[in-house]
LOMI-569964 format. One record per atom (N, C-alpha, C): x, y, z; residue number from 1. Coordinates in steps of 0.02 Angstrom, whole numbers, plus 50000, padded with zeros to 5 digits. Layout:
// residues N
REC u v w k
REC X Y Z NUM
...
***
This chain:
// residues 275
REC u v w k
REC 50308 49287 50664 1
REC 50266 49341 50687 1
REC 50195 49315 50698 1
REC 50181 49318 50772 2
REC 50112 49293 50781 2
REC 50071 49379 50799 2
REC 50005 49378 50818 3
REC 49962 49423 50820 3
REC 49960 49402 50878 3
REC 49950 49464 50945 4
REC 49902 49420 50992 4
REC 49831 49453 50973 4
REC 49814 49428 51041 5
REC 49722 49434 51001 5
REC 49699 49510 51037 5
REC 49752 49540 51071 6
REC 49732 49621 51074 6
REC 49734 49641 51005 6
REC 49785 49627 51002 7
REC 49806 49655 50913 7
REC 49753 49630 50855 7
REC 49722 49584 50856 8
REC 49689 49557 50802 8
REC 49633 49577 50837 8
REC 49601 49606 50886 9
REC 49543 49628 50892 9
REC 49543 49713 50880 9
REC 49610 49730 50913 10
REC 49616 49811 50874 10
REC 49618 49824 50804 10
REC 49635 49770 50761 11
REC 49642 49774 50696 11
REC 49558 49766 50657 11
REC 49524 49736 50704 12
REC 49455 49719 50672 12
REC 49407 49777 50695 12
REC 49415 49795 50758 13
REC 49374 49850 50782 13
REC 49413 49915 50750 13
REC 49464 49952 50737 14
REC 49502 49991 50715 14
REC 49505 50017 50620 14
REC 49525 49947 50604 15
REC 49532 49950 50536 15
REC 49600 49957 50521 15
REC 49642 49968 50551 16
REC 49708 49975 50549 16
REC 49755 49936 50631 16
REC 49829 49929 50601 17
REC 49862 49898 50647 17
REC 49940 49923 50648 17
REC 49977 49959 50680 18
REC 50044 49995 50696 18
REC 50088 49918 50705 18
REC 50149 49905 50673 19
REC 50183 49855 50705 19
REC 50247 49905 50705 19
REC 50288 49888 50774 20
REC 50319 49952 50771 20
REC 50408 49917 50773 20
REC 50434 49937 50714 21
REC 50512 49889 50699 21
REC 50503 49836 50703 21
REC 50457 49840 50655 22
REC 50467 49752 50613 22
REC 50509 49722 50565 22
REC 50559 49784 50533 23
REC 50609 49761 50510 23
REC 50666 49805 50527 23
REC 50730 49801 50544 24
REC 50786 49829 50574 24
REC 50799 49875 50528 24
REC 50839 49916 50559 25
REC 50902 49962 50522 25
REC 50923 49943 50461 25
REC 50952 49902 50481 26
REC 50989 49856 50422 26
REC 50940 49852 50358 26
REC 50899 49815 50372 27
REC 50859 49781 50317 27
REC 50838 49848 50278 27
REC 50797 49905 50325 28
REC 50786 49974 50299 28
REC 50813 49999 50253 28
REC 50895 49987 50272 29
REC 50934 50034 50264 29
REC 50962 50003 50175 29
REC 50954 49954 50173 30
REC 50968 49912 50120 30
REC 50908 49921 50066 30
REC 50839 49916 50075 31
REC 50796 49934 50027 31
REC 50798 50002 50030 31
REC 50827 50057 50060 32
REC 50812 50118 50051 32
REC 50868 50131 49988 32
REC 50920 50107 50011 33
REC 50993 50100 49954 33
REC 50959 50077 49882 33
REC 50934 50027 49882 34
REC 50915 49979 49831 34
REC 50867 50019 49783 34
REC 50821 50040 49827 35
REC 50766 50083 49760 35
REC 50818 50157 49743 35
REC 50869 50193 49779 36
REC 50881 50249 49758 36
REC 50937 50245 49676 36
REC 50967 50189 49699 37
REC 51005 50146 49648 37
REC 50961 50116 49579 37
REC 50913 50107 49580 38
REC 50862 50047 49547 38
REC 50837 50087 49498 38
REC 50887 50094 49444 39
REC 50861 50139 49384 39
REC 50774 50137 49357 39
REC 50776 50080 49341 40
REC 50703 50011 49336 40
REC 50642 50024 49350 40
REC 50664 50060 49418 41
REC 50602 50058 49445 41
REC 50599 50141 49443 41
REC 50634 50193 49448 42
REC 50636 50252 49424 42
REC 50594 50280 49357 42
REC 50623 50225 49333 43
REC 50595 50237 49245 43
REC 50512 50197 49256 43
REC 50511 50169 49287 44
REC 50437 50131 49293 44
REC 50393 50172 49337 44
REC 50421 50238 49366 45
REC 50352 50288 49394 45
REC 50344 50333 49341 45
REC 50260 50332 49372 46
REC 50221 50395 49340 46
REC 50186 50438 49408 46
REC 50147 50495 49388 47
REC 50122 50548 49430 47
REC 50062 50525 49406 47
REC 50018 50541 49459 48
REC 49943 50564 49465 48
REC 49943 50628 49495 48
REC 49901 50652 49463 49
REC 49875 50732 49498 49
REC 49831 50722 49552 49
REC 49853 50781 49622 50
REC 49793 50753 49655 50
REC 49763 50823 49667 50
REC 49742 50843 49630 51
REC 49699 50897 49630 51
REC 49694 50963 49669 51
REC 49742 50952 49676 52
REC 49767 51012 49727 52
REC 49828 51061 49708 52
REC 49851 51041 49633 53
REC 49907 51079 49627 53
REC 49981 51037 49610 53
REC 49967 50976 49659 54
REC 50053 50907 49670 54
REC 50014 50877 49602 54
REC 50083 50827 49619 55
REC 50080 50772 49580 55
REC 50104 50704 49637 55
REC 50065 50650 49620 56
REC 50105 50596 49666 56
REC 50157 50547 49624 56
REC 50185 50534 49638 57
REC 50224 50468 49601 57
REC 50241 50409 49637 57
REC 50229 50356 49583 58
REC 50249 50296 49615 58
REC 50250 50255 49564 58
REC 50262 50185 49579 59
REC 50298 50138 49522 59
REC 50251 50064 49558 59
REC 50199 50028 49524 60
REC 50162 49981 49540 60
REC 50176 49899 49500 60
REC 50184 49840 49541 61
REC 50190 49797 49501 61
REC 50155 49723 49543 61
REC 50149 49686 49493 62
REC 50111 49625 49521 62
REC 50138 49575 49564 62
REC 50195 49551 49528 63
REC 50237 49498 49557 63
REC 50271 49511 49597 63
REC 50291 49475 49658 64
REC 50343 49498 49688 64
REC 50427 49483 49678 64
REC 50420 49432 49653 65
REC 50515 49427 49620 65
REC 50549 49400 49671 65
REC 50612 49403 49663 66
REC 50658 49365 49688 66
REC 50719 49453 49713 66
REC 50705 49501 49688 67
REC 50732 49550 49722 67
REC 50732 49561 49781 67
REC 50749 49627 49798 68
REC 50749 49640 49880 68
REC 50665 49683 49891 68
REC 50618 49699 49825 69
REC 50564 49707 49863 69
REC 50538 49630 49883 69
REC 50540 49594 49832 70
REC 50525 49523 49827 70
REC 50524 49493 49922 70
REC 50588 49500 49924 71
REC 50612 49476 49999 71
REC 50555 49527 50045 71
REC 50545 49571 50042 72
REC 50496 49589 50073 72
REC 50428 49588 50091 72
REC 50394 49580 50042 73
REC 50343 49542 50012 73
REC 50317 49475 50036 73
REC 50387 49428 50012 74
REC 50351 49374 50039 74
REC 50391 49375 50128 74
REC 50408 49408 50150 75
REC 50432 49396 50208 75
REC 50365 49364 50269 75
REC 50402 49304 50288 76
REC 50367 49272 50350 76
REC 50327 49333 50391 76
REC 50357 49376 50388 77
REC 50350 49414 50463 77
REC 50266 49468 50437 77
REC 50292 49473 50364 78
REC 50211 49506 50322 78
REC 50154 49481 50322 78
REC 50173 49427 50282 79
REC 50124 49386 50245 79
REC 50093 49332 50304 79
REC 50113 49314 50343 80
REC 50090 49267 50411 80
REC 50026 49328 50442 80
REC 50038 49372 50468 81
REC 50018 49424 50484 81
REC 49955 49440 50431 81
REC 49972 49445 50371 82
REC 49912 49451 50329 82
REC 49864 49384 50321 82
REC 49893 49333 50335 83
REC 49854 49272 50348 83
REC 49810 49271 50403 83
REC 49849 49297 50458 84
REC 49806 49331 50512 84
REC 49741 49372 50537 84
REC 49744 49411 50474 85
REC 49696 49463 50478 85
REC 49649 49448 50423 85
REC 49647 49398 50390 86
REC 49607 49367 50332 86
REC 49603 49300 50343 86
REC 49618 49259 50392 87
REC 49594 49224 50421 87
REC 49598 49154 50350 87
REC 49654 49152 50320 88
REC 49656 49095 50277 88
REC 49738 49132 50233 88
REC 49725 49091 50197 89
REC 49793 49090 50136 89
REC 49784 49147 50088 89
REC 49827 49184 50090 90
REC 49822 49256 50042 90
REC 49877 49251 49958 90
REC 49854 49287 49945 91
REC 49924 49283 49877 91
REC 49930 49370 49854 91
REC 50009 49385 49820 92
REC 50005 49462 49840 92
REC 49983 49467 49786 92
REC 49938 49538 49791 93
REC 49895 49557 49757 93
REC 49951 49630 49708 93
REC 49985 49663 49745 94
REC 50012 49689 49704 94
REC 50054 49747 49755 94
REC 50120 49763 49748 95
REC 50148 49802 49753 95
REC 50167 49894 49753 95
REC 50180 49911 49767 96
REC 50211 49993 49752 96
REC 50243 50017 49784 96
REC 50287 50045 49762 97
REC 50330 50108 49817 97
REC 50303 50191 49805 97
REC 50286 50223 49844 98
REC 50262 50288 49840 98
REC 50319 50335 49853 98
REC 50356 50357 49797 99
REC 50388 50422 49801 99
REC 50356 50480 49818 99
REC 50385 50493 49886 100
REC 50363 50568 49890 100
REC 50390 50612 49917 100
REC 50409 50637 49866 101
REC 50488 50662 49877 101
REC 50480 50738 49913 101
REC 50531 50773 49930 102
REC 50518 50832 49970 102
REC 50518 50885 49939 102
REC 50469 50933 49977 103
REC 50431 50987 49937 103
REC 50386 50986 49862 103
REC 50405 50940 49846 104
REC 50371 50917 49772 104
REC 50309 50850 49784 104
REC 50304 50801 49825 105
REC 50253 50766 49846 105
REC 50176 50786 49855 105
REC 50157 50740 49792 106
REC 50088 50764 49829 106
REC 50040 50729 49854 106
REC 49991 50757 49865 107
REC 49924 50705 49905 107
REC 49901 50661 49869 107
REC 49869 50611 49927 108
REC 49817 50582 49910 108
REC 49757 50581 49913 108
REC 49690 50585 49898 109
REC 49618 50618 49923 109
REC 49620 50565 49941 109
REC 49561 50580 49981 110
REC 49502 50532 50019 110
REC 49479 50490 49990 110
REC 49500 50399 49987 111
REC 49478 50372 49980 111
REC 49493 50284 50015 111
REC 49441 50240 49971 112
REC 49429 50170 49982 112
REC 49490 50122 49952 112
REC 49553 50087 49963 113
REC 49548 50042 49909 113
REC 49505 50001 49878 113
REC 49469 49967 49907 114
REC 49436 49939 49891 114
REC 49359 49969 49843 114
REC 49368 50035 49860 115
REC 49323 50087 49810 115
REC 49329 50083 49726 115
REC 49407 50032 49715 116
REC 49419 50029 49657 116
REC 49429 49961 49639 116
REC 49460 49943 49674 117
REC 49489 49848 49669 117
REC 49420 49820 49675 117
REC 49353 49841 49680 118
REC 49277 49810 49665 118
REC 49280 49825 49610 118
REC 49306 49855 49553 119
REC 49273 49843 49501 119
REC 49335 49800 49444 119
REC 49369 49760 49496 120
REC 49432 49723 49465 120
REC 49386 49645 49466 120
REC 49352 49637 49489 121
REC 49335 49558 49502 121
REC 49313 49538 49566 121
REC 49320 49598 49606 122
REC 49352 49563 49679 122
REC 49268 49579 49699 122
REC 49240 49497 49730 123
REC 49176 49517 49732 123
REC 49180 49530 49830 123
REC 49231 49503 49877 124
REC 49211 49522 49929 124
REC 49284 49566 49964 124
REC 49280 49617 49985 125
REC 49324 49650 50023 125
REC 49371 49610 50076 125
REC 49392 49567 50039 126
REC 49434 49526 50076 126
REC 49519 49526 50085 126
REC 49541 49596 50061 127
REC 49615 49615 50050 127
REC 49644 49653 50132 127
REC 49699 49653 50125 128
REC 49722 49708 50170 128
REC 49776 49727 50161 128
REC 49832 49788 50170 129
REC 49871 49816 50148 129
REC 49925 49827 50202 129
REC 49994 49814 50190 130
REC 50039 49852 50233 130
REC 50081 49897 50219 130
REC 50099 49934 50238 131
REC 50139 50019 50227 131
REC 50213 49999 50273 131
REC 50262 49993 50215 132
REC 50326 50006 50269 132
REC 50351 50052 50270 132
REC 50368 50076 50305 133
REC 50410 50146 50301 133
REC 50485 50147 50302 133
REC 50516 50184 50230 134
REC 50579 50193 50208 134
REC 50622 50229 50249 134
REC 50556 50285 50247 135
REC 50569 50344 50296 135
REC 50527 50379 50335 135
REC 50567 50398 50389 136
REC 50522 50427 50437 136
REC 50462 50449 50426 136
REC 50390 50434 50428 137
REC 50327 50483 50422 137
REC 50310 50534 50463 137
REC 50291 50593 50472 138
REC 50272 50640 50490 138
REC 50209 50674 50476 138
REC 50170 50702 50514 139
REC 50134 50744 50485 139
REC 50164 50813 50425 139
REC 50225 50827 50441 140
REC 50238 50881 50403 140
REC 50269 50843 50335 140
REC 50290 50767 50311 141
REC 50305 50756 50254 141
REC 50270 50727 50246 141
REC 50190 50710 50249 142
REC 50128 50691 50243 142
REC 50127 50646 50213 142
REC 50120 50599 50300 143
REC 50101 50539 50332 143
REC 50016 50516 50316 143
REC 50016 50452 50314 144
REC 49974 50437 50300 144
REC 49894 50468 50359 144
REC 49849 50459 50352 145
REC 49806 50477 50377 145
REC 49740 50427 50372 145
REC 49708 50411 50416 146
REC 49655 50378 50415 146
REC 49594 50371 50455 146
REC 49521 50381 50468 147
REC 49484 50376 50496 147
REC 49470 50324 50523 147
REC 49489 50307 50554 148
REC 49489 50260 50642 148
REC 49420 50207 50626 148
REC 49401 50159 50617 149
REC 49320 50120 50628 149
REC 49281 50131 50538 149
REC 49309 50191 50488 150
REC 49272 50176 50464 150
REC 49276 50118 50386 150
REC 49305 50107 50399 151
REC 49300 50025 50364 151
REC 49231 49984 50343 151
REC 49193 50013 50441 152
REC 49120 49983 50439 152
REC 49074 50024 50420 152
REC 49097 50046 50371 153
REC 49044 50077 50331 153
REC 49030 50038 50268 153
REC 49067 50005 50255 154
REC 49071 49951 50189 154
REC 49103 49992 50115 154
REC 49089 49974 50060 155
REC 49119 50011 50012 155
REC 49100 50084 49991 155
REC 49106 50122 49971 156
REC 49079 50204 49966 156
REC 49091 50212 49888 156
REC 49059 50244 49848 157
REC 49050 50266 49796 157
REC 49135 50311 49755 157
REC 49149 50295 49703 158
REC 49228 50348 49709 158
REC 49207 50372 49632 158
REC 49230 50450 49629 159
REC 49218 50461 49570 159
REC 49299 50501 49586 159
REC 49313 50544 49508 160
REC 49368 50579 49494 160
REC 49403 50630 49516 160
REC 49454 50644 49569 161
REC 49481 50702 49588 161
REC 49543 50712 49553 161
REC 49554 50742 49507 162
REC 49644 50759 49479 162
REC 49641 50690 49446 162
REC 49687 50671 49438 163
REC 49686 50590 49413 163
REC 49686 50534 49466 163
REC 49667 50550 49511 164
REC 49651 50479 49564 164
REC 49567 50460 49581 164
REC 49566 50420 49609 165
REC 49510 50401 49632 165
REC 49488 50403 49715 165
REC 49434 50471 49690 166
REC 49416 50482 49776 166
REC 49339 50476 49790 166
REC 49342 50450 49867 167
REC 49282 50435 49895 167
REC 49218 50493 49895 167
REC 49166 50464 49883 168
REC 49102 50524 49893 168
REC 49102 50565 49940 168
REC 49128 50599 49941 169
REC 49156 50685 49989 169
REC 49108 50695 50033 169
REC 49038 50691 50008 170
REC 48970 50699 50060 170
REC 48982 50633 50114 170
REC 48997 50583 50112 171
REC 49014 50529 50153 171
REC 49039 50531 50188 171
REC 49117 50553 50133 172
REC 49185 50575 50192 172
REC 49181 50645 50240 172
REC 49144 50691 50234 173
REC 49117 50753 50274 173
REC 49091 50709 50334 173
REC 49028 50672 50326 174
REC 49015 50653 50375 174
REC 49046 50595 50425 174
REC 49068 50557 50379 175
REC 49133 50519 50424 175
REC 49175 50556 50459 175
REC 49197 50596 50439 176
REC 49243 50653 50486 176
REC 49231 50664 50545 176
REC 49155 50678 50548 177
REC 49121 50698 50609 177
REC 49114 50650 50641 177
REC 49104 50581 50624 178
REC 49109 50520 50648 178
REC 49168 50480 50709 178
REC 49209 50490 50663 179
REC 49263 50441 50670 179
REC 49334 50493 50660 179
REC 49366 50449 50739 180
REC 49427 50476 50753 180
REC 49491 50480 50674 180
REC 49523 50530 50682 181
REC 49570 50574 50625 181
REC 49628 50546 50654 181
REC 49664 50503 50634 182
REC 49725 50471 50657 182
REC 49777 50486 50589 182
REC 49855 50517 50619 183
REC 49889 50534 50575 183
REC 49942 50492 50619 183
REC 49958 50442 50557 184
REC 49991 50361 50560 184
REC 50072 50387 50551 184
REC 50105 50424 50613 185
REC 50181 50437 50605 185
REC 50217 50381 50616 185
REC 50261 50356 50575 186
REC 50288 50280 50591 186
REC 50363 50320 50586 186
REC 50423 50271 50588 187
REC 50475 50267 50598 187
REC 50508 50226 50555 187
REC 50577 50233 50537 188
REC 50604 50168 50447 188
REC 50574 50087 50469 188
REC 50558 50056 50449 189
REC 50563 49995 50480 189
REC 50484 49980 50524 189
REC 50443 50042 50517 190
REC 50372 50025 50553 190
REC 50345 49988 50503 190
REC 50287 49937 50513 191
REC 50226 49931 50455 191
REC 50167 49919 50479 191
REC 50122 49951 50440 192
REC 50053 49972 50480 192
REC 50009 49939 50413 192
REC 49975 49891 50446 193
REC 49929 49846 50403 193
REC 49876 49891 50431 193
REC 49818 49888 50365 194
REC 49752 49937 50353 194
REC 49705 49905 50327 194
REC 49631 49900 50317 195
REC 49583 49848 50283 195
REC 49564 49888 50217 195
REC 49551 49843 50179 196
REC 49545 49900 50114 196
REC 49471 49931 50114 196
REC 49445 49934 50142 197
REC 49396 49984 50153 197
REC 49397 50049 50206 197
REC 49456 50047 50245 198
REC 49450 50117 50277 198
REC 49459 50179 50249 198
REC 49467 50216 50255 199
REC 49468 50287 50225 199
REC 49524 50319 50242 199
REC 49554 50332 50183 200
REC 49623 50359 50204 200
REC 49634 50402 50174 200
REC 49695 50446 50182 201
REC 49726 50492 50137 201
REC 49792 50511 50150 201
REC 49826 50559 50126 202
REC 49892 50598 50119 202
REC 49906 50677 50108 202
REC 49927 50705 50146 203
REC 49947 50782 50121 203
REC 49997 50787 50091 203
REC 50001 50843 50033 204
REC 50083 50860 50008 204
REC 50116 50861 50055 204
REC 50197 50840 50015 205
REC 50261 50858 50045 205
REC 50265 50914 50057 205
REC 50266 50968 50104 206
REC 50299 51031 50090 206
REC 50370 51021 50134 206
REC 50380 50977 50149 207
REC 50457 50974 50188 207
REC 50519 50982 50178 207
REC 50568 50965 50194 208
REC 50634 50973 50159 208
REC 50645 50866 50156 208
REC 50594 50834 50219 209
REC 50621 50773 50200 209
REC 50581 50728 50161 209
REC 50616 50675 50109 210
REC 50548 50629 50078 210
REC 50527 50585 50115 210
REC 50468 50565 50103 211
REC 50425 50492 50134 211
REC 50415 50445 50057 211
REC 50473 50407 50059 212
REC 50464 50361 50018 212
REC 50422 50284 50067 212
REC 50398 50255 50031 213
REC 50381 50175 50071 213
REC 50344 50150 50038 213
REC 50336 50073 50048 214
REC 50324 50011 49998 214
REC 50275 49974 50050 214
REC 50216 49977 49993 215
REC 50153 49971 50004 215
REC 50161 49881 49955 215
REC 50135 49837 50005 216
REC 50142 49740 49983 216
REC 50040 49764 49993 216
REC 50005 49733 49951 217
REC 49927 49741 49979 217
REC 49938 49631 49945 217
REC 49878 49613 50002 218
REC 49862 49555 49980 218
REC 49806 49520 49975 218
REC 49789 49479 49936 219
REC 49714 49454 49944 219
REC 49683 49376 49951 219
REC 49620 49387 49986 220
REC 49627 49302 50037 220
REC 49606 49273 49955 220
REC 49676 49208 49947 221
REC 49655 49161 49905 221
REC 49603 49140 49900 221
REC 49525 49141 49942 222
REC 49486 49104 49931 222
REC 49434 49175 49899 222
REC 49455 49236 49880 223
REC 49418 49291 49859 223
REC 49449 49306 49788 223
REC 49476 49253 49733 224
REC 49511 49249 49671 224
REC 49467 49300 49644 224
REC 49499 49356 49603 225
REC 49443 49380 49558 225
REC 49411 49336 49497 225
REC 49358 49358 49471 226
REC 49290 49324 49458 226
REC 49312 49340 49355 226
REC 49370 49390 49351 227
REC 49378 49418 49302 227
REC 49453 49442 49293 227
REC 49481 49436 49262 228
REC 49568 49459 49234 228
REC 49555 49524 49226 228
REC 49596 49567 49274 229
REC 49621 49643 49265 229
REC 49701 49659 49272 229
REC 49704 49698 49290 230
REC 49765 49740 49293 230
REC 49818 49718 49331 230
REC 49785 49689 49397 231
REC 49812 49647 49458 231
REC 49799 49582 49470 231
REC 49850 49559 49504 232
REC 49861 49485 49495 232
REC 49792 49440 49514 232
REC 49795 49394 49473 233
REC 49745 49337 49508 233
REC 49791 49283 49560 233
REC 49747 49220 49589 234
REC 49787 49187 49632 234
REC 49840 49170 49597 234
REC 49904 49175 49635 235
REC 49952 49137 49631 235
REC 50004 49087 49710 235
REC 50000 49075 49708 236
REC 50029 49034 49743 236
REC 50089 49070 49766 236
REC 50089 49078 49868 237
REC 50130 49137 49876 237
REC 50200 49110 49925 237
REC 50248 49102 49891 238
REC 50318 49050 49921 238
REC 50343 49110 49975 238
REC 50333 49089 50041 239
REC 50342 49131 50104 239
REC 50432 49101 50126 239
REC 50451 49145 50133 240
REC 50554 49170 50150 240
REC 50549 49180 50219 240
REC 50593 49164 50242 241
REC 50624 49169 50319 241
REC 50659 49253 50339 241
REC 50673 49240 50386 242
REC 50686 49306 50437 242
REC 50759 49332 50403 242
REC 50808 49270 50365 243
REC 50861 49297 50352 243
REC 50870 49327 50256 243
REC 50817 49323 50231 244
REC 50799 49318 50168 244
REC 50819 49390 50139 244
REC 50812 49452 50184 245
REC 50826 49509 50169 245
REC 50879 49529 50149 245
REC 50921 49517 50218 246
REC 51004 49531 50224 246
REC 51036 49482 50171 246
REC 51022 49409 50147 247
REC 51046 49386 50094 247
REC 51021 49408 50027 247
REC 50971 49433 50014 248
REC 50945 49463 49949 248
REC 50983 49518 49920 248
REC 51039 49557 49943 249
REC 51076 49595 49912 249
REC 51048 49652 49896 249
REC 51075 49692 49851 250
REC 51032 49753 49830 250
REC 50995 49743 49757 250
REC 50996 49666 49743 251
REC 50969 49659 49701 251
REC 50902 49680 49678 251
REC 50892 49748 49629 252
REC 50834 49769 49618 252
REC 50793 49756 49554 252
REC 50754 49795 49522 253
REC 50727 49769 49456 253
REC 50778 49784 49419 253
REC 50831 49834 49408 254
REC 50880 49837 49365 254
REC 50919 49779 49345 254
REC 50912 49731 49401 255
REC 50970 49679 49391 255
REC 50927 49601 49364 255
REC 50856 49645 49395 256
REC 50794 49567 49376 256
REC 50711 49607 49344 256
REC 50724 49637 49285 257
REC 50683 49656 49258 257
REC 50609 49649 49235 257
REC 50618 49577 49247 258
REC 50549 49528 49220 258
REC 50510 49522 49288 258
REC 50443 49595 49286 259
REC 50399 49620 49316 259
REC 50334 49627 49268 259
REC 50271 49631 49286 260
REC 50225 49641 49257 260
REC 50190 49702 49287 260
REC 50232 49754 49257 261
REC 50223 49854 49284 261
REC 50154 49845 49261 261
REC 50117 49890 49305 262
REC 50048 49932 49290 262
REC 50109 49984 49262 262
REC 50067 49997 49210 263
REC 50077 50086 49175 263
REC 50033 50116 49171 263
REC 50040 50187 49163 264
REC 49991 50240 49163 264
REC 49948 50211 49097 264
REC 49985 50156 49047 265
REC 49941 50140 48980 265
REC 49896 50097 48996 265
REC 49911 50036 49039 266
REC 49892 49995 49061 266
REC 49849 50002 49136 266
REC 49855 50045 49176 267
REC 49801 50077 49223 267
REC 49775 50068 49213 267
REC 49687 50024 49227 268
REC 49617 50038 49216 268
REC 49577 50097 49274 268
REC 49598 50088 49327 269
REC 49572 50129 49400 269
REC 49533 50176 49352 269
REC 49572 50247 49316 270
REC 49530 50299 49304 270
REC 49459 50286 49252 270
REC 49489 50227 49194 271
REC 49441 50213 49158 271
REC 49392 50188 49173 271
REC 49398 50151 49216 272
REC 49332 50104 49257 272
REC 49268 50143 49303 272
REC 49301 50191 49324 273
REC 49258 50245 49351 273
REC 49236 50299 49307 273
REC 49266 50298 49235 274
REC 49231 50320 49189 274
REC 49159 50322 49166 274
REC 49190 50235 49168 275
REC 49130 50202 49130 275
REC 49061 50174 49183 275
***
C-alpha cells in the first residue's frame, strides 16, 4: 500500500484520510467472528460515561500479539501507510476495539487524542490513528464524526465530561463555525486514518445495528515518550504480509492471553486531568 501524493496531501491539509476496502470480506468477516467468540477480550471491557445518559465500552491494549487483531495491526497495508503520514518508522502505540452495541452505545464528546496522550510523555504530536470498520458506520449507529482542517489548531485544553476526556467546548463552539462537520460513514473493511489532533466525536447508538471497530493508533519512533505510562514506549514493530490475516485463524486473546490491558484500575487519562 503506497499513498499517492493526492492522498498524502488530503491527509495533511484535511486531517483525516478514507481508504475505502482495504481489507476484504473475508478478512472482515473473520475478525468480526473472532472478537464475538473472544471471551478475553469481553471480560477485558469497561464503560465510560459520556455524559449524556450512555455508556461507551471498549477493551484497550498495548501489544499487538500474534492474534488476529495482531495480524491487523501489524499489517503491511496499515502500518506502511502510517509510515507514510509520519514520514519515518512508527511502533504501535496501542490498540482498542469500540463496542457499540445497538440501542445501548454511547457517545463520545468532543475531543483531541492527543489532548491526552500529551500528558503521557509524548512531547510532539507525532501519532496518527486508524479506524476499521467491523461494521457498517452510519450516521444513525453513530459514526464517527470529525471537523475537517482542525488539527491546525494544535493541542486544545481537555477537562472532564462523564468519565471521558473532552475538549474546551468554548473552542469546539467555535471550531464548529469554522470547519467543515464531516460524518465518516465507512463500510466493513473501510479504514480511515485521522491525526491525533483533530477533533472528533460520536453519537449514541439508538439503532437496532452495532458499530463495533478496531482502532491500531501509532507513534513516529523518533517521538519515544520522555516518561513510562500506560501506553507503550518504542518497540520495534515486525510488519506481516497481505496473506497474514486469512492464515491467523480466529485466534483471539482467549487462545493467547499474554496482553498488557489498560484497565479502568490502571487508566491514568481521567487522573491526569485531575491533577
Amino acid at each position: 500500500m503506497t499513498l499517492t501524493k493526492k492522498q498524502m496531501k488530503a491527509y495533511k491539509k484535511d486531517g483525516h484520510l478514507l481508504l475505502k476496502n482495504l481489507f476484504d470480506e473475508e478478512e472482515i468477516g473473520m475478525l468480526k467472528k473472532a472478537v464475538m467468540a473472544d471471551r478475553e477480550l469481553d471480560n477485558r471491557s469497561y464503560g465510560r460515561d459520556d455524559g449524556e445518559g450512555g455508556t461507551v465500552r471498549l477493551s484497550i491494549w498495548n501489544h499487538p500479539g500474534d492474534n488476529i487483531y495482531g495480524a491487523f495491526a501489524r499489517s503491511e497495508r496499515i502500518v506502511n501507510v502510517a509510515e507514510e503520514l509520519l514520514e519515518g518508522e512508527v511502533y504501535h502505540y496501542h490498540s482498542k476495539m469500540i463496542l457499540k452495541d445497538a440501542k445501548v452505545g454511547g457517545a463520545w464528546t468532543w475531543h483531541q487524542d492527543y489532548g491526552y496522550w500529551y500528558n503521557f510523555g509524548l512531547l510532539r504530536p507525532l501519532l496518527t490513528s486508524v479506524t476499521i470498520a467491523v461494521d457498517k458506520a452510519t450516521k444513525e449507529n453513530g459514526c464517527l464524526q470529525v471537523l475537517q482542517e482542525s488539527h491546525t489548531m494544535g493541542r486544545v485544553d481537555h477537562s472532564l465530561t462523564g468519565d471521558q476526556a473532552g475538549a474546551d467546548m468554548e473552542r469546539v463552539n467555535v471550531a464548529k463555525e469554522k470547519f467543515k462537520l464531516v460524518h465518516c460513514e465507512m463500510e466493513p473493511g473501510d479504514a480511515m486514518f485521522f491525526d491525533c489532533n483533530i477533533l472528533h466525536r460520536s453519537d449514541q447508538n439508538k439503532s437496532d445495528h452495532a458499530r463495533w471497530s478496531l482502532i491500531c493508533c501509532y507513534n513516529a519512533a523518533r517521538n519515544n515518550p520522555y516518561k513510562e505510562s500506560q501506553h507503550a514506549s518504542y518497540t520495534p514493530l515486525e510488519k506481516i504480509g497481505a496473506d497474514a490475516i486469512p492464515n491467523s485463524g480466529l485466534k483471539g486473546f482467549g487462545e493467547n492471553p499474554k496482553s498488557d490491558w489498560v484497565s479502568p484500575e490502571s487508566d491514568q487519562t481521567i487522573e491526569k486531568l485531575k491533577s
